[in-house]
C-alpha distance (Angstrom), angle and dihedral (degrees) to the residues before:
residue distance angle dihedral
X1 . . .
X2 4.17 . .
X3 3.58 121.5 .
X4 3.80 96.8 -87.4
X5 3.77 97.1 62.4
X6 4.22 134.0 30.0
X7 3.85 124.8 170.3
X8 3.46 127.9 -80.0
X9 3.68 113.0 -93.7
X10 3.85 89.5 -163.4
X11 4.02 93.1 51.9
X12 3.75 115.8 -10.3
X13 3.47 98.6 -101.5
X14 4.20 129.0 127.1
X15 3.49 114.4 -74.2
X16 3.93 115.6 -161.0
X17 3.60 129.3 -158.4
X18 3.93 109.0 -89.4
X19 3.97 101.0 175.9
X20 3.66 135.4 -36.9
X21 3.89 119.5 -130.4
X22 3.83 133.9 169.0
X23 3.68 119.0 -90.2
X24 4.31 120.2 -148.0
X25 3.56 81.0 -6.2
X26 3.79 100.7 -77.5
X27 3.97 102.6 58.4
X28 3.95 117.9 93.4
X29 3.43 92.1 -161.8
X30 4.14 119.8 166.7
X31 4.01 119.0 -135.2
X32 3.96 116.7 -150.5
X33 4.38 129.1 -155.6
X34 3.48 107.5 -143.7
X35 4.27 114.5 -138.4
X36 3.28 102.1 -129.8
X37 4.32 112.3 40.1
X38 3.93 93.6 21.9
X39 4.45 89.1 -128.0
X40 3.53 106.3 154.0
X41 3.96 110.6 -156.6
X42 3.55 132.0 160.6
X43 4.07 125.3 -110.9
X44 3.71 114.8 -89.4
X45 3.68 109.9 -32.9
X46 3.67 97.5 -129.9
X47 3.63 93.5 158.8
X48 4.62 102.7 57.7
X49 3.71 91.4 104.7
X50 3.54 92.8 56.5
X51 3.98 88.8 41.6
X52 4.44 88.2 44.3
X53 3.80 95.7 50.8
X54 4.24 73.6 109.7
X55 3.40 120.4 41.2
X56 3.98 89.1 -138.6
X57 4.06 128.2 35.2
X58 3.64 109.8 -102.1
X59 3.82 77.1 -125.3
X60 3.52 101.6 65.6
X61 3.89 99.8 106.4
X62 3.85 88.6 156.1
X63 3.55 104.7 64.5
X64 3.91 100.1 100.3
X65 4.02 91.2 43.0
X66 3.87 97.7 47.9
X67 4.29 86.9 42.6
X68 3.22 78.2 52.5
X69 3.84 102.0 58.5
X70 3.30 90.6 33.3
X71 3.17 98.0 71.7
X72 3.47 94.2 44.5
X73 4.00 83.7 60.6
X74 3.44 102.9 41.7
X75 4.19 93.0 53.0
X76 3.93 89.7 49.8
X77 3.64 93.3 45.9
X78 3.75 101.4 40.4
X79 3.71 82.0 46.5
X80 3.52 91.0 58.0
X81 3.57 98.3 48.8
X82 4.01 100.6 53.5
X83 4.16 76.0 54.1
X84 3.62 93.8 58.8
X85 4.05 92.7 34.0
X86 3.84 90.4 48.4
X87 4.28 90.9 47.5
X88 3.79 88.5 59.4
X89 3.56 93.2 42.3
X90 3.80 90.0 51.3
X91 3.48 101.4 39.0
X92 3.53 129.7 -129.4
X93 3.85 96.4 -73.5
X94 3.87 86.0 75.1
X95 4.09 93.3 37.8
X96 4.21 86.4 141.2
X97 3.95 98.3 47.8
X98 3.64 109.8 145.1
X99 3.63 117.5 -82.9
X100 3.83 115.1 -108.9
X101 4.00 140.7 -158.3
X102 4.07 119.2 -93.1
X103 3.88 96.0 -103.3
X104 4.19 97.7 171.9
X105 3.58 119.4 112.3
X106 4.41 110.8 -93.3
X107 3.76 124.2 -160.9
X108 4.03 114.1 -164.3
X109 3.79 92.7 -147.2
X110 3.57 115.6 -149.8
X111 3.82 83.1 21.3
X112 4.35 94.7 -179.3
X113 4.69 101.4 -157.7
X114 3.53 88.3 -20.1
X115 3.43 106.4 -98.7
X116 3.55 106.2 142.1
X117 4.23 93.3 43.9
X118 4.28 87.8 49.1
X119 4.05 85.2 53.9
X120 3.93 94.4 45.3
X121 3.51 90.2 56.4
X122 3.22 94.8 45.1
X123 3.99 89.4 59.9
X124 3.94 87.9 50.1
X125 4.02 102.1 -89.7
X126 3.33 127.9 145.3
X127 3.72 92.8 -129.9
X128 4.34 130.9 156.7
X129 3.43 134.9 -170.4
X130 3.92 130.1 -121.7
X131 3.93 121.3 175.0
X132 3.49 121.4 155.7
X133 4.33 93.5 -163.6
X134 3.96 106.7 25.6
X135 3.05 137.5 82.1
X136 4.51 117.7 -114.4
X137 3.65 99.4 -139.8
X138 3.72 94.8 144.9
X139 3.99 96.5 34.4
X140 3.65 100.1 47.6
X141 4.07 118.1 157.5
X142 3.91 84.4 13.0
X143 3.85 97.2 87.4
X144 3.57 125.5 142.1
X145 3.87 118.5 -79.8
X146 4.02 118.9 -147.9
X147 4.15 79.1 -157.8
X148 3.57 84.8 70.7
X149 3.25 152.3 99.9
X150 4.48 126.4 -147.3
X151 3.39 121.1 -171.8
X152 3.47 98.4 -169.6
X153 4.43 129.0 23.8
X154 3.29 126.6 -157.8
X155 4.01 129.7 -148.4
X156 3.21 114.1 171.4
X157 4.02 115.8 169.5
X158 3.63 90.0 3.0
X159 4.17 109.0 101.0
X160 4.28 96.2 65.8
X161 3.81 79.0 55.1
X162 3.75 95.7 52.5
X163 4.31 110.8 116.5
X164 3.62 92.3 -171.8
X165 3.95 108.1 12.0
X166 3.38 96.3 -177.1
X167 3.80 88.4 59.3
X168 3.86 92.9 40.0
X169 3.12 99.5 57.0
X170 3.62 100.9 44.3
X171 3.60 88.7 54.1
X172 3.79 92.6 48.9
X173 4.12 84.0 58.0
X174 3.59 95.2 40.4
X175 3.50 92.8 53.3
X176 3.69 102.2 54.0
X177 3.42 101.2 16.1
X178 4.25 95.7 -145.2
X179 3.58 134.3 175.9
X180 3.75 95.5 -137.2
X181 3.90 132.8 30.7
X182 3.72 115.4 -156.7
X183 4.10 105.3 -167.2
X184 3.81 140.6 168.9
X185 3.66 127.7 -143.1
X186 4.08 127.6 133.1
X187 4.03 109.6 -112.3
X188 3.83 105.1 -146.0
X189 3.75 93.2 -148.0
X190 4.01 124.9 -126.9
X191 3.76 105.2 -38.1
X192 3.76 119.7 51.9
X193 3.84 110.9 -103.6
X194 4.06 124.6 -111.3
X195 3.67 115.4 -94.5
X196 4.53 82.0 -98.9
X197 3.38 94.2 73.2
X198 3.85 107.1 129.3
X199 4.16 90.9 -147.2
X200 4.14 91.2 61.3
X201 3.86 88.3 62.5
X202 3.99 98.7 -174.9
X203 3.70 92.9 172.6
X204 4.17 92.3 65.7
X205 3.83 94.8 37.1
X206 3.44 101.0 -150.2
X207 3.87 105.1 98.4
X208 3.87 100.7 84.5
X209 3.43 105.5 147.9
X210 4.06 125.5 66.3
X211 4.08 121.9 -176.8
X212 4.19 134.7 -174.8
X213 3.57 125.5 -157.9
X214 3.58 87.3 -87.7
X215 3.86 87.6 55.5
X216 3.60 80.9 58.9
X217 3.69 108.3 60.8
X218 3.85 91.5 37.1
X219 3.92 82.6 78.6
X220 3.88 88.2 69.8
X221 3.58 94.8 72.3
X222 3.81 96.4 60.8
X223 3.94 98.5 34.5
X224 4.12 138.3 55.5
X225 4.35 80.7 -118.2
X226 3.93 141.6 110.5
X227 3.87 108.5 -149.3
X228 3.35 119.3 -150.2
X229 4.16 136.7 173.2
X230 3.84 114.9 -129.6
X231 3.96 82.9 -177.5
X232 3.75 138.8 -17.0
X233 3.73 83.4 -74.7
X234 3.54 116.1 28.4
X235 3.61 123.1 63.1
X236 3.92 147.0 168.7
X237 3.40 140.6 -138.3
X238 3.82 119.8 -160.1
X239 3.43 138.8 -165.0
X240 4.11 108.3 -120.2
X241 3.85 90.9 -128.6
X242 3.70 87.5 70.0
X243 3.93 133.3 60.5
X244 3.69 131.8 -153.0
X245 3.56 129.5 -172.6
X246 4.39 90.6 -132.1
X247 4.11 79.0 -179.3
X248 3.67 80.2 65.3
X249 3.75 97.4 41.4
X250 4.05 95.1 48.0
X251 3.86 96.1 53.2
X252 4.28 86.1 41.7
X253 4.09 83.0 59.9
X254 3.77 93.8 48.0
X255 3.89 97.6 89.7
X256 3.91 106.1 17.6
X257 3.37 87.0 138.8
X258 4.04 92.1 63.6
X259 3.95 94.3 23.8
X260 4.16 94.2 51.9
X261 3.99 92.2 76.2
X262 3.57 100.8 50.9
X263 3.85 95.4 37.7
X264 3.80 93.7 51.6
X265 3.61 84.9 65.3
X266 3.62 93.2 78.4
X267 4.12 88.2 59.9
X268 4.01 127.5 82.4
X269 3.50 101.9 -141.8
X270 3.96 109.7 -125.3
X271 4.55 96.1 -162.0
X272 3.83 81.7 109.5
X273 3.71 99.6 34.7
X274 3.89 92.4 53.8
X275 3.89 87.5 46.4
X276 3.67 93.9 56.6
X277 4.22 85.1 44.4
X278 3.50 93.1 55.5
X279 4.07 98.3 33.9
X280 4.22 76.5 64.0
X281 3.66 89.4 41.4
X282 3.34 103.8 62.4
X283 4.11 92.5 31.6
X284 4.12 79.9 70.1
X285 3.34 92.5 49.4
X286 3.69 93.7 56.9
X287 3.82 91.8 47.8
């Protein structure tokens, strides 16, 4: 491989220059497009640790606001999915059963402070954290278990920050072993976008990896998962053993905003439980 083209680290494929930029404002650093899955990723990213030395850009003024929706989202769609896994378990002589609360075991993969697993649990999930680099300060005694099982992963805001994505997201299934992936990351459509688009974020560094919906279904052919896009942003990954309507899941997401307070209603809320859990918690540890 010359200098205008390196493999794929999606598929294996060429990748050929598509535009250089500068990275934390003092990296010339050259991104490539590869041929075949359209993933546009930088060259080696020599320069993360310097981008990591905090877990989240200082110019992340969203986070709260898009935890915030996201929950919303994830508790009408993961409500909507135990509907549709409970109808085929039922069979269609009891198509109108009452609907009822996600109860399977969640693990926000990639979790960052713990934000998004502490606000899950408030709802009434049954959600853990897993981070291999950040810090759980809003998750803590709710850590991933290897003992366990998890239906369903989260990772959301983790694919731009995949190195090898290939590699990361085989590990992320490998590790939990899920039916369903529910993940974030902004397609940027057919064309590659101008070097202004917000989503590249040069200045923080840490966005290095950029995928289309073509992107998206190249991950079949390395995995035991359909991938499909619930919106430009919000996407699942399902094991092939298991069908969803995503009709049914697309027009669920349409009004989360109005939907979220009458679904919640079908959760118990476990902010107190988990405080009388860890109260006892660390009371042992003091013993």
């Amino acid at each position: 491989m010359n200098s205008n083209q390196i493999l794929c680290r999606l598929c294996g494929s060429a990748a050929k220059v598509e535009f250089f930029t500068r990275i934390l404002n003092r990296y010339d650093v050259t991104y490539y497009k590869c041929k075949d899955c359209e993933l546009i990723q930088s060259e080696f990213p020599f320069w993360l640790q310097e981008a990591y030395e905090k877990a989240i850009s200082i110019l992340d003024t969203g986070i709260f606001l898009r935890n915030k929706d996201n929950v919303k989202k994830l508790t009408i769609l993961l409500t909507d999915i135990q509907k549709q896994i409970s109808k085929q378990n039922i069979g269609i002589m009891r198509l109108f059963q009452k609907v009822v609360p996600y109860q399977k075991k969640i693990l926000d993969y990639g979790g960052g402070h713990g934000i998004l697993v502490r606000l899950l649990r408030d709802v009434g999930f049954n959600c853990y954290w897993y981070d291999k680099y950040a810090k759980n300060d809003f998750a803590v005694g709710f850590e991933f278990d290897p003992d366990e099982t998890y239906d369903t992963v989260l990772a959301f805001e983790l694919f731009e920050h995949f190195e090898n994505p290939k590699k990361d997201i085989k590990d992320i299934l490998e590790l939990a072993k899920p039916r369903i992936v529910i993940f974030s990351t902004l397609l940027y459509g057919n064309k590659t976008p101008k070097k202004n688009w917000w989503y590249y974020a040069f200045e923080a560094g840490q966005h290095i990896a950029f995928y289309n919906s073509k992107t998206l279904q190249s991950m079949e052919f390395f995995t035991e998962y359909s991938t499909f896009s619930l919106a430009e942003n919000l996407h699942l990954m399902v094991r092939k053993d298991l069908k969803l309507n995503l009709n049914s899941l697309k027009r669920s997401l349409r009004k989360f905003e109005t939907r979220f307070s009458t679904v919640r209603r079908l959760y118990n809320s476990k902010t107190f439980e988990d405080h009388i859990f860890l109260k006892h918690k660390i009371k042992d540890y003091s013993n």
